[in-house]
C-alpha positions in Angstrom: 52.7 132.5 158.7 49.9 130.3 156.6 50.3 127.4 155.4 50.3 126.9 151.8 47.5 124.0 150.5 50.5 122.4 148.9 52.7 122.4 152.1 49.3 121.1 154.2 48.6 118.1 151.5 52.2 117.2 151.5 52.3 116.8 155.5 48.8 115.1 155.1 50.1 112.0 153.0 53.3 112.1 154.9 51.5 111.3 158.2 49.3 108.8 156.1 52.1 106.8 154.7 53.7 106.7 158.6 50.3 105.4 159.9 50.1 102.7 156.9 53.3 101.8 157.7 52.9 101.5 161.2 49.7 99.0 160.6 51.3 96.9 158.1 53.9 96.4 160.3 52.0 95.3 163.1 50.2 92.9 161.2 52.9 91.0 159.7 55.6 91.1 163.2 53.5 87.8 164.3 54.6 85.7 161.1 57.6 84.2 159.3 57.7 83.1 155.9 59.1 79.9 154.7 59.4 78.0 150.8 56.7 79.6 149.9 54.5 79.2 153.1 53.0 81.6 155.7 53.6 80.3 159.3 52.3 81.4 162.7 55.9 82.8 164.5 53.8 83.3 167.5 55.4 81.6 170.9 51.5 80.6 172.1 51.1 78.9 168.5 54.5 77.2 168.6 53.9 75.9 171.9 50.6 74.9 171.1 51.7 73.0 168.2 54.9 71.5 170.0 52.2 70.0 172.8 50.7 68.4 170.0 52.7 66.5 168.7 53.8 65.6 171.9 50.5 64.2 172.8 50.8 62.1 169.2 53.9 60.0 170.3 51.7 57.0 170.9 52.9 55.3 167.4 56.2 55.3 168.8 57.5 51.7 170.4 54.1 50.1 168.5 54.6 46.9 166.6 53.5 46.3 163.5 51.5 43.1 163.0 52.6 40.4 160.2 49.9 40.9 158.1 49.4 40.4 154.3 49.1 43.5 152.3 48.5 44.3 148.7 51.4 45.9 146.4 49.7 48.7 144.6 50.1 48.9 140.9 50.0 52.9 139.7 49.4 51.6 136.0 46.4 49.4 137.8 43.4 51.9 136.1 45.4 52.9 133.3 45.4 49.6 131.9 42.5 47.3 130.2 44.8 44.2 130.0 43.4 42.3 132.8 47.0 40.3 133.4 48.6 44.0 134.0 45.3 44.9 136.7 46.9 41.8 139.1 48.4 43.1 142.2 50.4 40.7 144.1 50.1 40.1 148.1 53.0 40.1 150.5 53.6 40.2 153.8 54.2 43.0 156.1 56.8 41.5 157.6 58.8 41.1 154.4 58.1 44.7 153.4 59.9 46.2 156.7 62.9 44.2 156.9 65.7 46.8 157.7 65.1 50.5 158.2 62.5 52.0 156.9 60.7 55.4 156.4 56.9 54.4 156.6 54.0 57.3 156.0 51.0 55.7 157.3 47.5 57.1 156.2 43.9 56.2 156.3 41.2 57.4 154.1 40.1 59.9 156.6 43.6 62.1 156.2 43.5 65.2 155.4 44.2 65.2 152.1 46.7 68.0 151.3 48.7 66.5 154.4 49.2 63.3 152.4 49.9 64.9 149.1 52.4 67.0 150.3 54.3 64.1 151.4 54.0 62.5 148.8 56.6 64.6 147.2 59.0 65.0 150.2 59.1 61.4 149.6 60.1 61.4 146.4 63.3 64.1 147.4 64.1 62.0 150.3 64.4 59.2 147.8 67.3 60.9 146.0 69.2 61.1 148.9 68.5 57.5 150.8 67.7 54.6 149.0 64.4 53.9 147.1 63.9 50.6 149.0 63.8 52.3 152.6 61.0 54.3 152.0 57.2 52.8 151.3 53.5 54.2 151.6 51.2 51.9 153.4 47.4 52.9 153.4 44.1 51.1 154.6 42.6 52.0 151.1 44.3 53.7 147.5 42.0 55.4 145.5 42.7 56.0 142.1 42.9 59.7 142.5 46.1 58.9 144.8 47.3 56.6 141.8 46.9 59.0 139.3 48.7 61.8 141.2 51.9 59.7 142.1 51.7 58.4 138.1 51.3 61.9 137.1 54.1 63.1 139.1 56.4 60.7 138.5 56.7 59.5 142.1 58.3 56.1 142.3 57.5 54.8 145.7 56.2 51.3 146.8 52.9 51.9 148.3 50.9 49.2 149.8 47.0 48.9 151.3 46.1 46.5 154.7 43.0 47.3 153.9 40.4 46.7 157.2 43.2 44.4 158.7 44.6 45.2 161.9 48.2 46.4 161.6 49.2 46.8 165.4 49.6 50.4 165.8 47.3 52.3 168.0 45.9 54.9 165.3 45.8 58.8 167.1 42.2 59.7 165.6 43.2 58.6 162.4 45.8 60.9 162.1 48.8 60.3 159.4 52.0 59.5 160.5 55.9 59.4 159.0 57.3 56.6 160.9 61.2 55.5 161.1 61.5 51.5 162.1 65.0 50.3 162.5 64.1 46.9 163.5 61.7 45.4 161.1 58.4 46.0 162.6 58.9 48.5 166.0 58.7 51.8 165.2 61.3 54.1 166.7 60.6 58.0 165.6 57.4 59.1 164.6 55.6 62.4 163.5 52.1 63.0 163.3 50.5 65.3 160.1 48.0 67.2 160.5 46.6 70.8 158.8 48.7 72.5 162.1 52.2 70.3 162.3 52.5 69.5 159.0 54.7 72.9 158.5 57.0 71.0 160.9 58.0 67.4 158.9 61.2 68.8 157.4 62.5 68.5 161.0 61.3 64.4 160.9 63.6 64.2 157.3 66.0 66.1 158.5 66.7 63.3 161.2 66.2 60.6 158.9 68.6 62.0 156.0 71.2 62.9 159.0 71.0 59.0 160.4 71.7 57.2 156.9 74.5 59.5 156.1 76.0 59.0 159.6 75.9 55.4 159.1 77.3 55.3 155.7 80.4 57.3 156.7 
């Protein structure tokens, strides 16, 4: 019995479509998607990443020195008034009294790792107090100003500048650090362009811990 043309083309994009199918398939099995961002669900890349940060656990049990800092004005390059450019110096010590939420940055971050916290930040803020979180940086440049200005993000943010602060820096990696006692830190988690996925576990813990203790 032949075959009509029809019947042939029909089977033709039928087998095509399974084949397409099959490819696409294969391609995406390996990831997961979450708000908004494509992840590696690999085990070899989750174990990879889980080593790493691992590894990055040196800030935890550091001590920060007493040092002076500078309070960073956000309005500082907005304004021409020279009293309003004045940014006052305080101690670290002062700064980290109680428990804190510290992201800890030098100029050499990666950049999109910072910004990205930057706004976490600002949502943890709604649900803990204002006064336990702060930013402390070696250097803020005015691009940094302008984006937390622009954004409406309402965080302390503070530069040591080339003082030493105490911790033993991983490579200049950022860090979230929790301090419970005023200068030790207790929990940290390094960012980087691989772990950075990860941080909602780090304020998941911290959120959990202050609503504990309230209750």
């Amino acid at each position: 019995m032949k075959i009509s043309v029809f019947s042939f083309l029909t089977v033709l994009i039928l087998l095509f479509s399974v084949f397409v199918f099959i490819v696409l398939f294969n391609k995406n099995r390996n990831y997961v998607t979450s708000d908004n961002k494509t992840e590696p669900a690999n085990s070899d890349k989750n174990q990879y990443i889980i080593e790493r940060i691992l590894q990055h656990m040196q800030y935890e049990g550091n001590k920060f020195h007493d040092i002076n800092v500078k309070e960073i004005n956000c309005d500082w390059f907005l304004n021409s008034n020279e009293d309003m450019r004045e940014e006052r110096t305080v101690s670290l010590s002062e700064i980290l009294q109680g428990e804190k939420v510290v992201l800890y940055y030098t100029r050499s971050a990666c950049n999109s790792c910072i910004s990205e916290q930057f706004a976490l930040l600002n949502k943890l803020k709604k649900k803990i107090r204002q006064d336990h979180i702060i930013i402390l940086a070696d250097y803020v440049e005015d691009n940094v100003r302008l984006y937390l200005k622009s954004n409406n993000i309402d965080i302390r943010i503070y530069e040591f500048g080339d003082k030493k602060t105490g911790l033993v820096q991983v490579s200049d990696v950022p860090a979230l650090l929790f301090l419970t006692s005023g200068d030790s830190v207790v929990t940290s988690f390094v960012l980087d362009m691989d772990t950075k996925y990860y941080a909602d576990y780090f304020y998941q813990f911290v959120e959990k811990k202050f609503i504990k203790e309230k209750e």
